[in-house]
N, C-alpha and C positions, 0 to 999 in steps of 0.2 A: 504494500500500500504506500502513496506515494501525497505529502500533503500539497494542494493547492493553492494558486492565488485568488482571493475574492474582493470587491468591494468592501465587503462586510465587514471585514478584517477573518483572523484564523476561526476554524469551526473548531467550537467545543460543544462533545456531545450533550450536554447540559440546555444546548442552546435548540434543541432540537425536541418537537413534540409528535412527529409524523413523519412517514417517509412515504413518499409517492412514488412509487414503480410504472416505466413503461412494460408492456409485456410483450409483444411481436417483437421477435429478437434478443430482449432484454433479459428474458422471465423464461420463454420459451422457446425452442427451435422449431418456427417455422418450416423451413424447408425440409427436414427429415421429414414431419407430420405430413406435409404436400403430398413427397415422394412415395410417402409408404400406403398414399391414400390412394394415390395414382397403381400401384401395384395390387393394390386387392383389388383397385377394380379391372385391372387386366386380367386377374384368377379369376372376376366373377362371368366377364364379359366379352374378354378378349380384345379390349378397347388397347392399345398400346402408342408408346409416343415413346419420346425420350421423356423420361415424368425431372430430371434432374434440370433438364431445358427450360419444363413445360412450369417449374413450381419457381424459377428464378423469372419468368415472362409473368405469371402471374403477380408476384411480387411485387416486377417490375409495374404494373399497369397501375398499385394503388398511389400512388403518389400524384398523377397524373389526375385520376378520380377526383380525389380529395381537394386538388387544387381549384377543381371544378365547382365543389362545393365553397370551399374558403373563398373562392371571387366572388362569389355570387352570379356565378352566372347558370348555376341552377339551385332548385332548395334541399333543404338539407333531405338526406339521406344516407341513413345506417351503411357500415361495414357490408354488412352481412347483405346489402343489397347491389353494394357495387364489388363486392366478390362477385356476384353471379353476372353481374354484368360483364367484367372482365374474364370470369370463365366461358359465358356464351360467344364472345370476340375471339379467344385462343380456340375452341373447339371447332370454331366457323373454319378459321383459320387453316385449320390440320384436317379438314374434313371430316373430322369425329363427330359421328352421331351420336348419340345417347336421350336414352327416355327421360322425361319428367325425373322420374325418383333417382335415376342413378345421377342426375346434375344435381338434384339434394342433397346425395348422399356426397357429393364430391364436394358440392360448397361446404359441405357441414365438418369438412376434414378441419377446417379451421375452430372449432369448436374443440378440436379433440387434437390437439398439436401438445408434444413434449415436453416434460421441463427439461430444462437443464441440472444434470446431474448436483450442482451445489445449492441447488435452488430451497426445496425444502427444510435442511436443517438450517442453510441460512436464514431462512425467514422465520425460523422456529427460535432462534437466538431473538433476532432482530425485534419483534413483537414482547419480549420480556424488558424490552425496556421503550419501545415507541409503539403509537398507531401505527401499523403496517396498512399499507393500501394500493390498488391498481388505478394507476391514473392512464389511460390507453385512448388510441381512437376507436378502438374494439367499441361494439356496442354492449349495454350491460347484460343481454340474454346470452351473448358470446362470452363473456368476462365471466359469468357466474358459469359457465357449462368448462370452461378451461379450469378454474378452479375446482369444480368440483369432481374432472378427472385424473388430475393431476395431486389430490389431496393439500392445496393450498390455502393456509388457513389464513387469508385476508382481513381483515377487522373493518376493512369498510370496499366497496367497490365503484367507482369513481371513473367516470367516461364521457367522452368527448359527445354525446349522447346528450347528457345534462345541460352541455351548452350550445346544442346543436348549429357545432360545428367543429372542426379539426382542429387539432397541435399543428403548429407550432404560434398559433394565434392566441393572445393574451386571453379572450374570454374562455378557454380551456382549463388554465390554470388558475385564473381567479372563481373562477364557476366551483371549483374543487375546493382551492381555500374558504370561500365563504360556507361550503357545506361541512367544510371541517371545524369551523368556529375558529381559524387560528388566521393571524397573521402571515403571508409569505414566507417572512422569514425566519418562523418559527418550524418552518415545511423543508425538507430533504428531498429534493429530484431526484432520483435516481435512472441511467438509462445509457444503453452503448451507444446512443445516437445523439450525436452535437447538436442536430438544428432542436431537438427536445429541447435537453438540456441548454442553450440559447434562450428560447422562449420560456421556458421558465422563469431562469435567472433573469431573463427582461424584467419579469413584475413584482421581483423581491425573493423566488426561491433561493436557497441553497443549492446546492449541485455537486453530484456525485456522477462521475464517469466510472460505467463498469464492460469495459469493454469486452466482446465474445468477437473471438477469430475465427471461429467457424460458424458463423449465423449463414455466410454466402456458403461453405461446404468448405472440406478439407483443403483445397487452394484460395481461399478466403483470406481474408485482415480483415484484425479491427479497424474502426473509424480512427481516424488522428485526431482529436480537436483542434480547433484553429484558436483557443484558447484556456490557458487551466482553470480547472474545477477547484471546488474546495476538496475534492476528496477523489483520487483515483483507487478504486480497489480491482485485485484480482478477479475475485467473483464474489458470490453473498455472501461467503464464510467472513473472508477478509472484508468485509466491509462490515460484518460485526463486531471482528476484532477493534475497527479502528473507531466504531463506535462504543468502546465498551460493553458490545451485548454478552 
């Protein structure tokens, strides 16, 4: 764990009443979850693609989405409805057909994505001494279905949903703090993704870089920031540690 520069001056965990988690990428491995969704449905169906391709183009399209919604140039609309949008664009795409149910069951992989192996006991420290919380653009029936396959015990759930519209847009992050009762800067960002972590810290978070080298797949990097956090850790364990959990 490595300490960072803030505004704020140094983090002391004293100074800290919450910690807010991204979770696509951060919390959990996306792309396995894709890939492995992609392969049952080739055992069930015979449906076949490169799924390693097909879960990094999907990926790719939500940013795009999203920004769509953050302009305003359409209205808001859940994850879990521009997943399916960007899944029926990639299957137009490859010529894959597929029924009604089996595009459900392929959007729903997102539902049911991995944690990362340090995930659990870190959060199991973390919460003995903060509100632990998912602050995501996930929508909350996606947030609560990932938790509850992955055994995550969240203390509050927390999504871009509530302010409907996306991160890295301030009313995401104050939509959160005000349901938390707490000041900004009483709040801990946490997330492998700068432009998060940025928006956060625009409107008073803390921030916490916890970078995952394999969120793109074993020839993957983490993100660089383009500037220090208050706090770089390994993964959740160490980001306990340097919390004193």
């Amino acid at each position: 764990m490595a300490q960072g520069d803030n505004e704020g001056g140094a983090l002391s965990p004293e100074s800290i009443d919450a910690l807010t988690f991204d979770v696509f990428g951060t919390l959990v491995d996306w792309r396995t979850g894709v890939m492995d969704a992609g392969r049952e449905l080739r055992r069930r169906t015979g449906a076949g693609t490169d799924w390693a391709r097909f879960a990094d183009a999907w990926r790719g399209g939500y940013e795009p989405a999203m920004e769509e919604v953050r302009s305003g140039r359409r209205r808001w609309a859940p994850i879990d409805v521009l997943h399916a949008e960007i899944l029926d664009r990639l299957l137009a795409e490859r010529g894959m057909e597929l029924d009604a149910g089996a595009r459900r069951r392929l959007n729903h992989a997102w539902h049911r994505l991995p944690a990362w192996p340090d995930l659990r006991a870190g959060l199991e420290r973390l919460r003995s001494r903060s509100t632990v919380c998912a602050l995501s653009n996930g929508n909350v029936s996606l947030l609560e279905d990932l938790a509850s396959c992955n055994g995550l015990g969240f203390d509050r759930i927390l999504s871009a949903e509530h302010a409907r519209t996306y991160k890295p847009l301030p009313a995401v992050y104050t939509t959160a703090a005000a349901r938390l009762h707490l000041p900004p800067e009483r709040i801990l960002m946490v997330a492998a993704h700068d432009d998060d972590l940025r928006g956060a810290r625009a409107v008073g978070f803390r921030t916490a870089f916890l970078p995952r080298p394999g969120e793109w797949g074993p020839n993957g990097s983490a993100e660089a920031p383009v500037a220090p956090h208050d706090l770089t850790a390994a993964d959740c364990i160490a980001l306990a540690g340097a919390l004193r959990a």
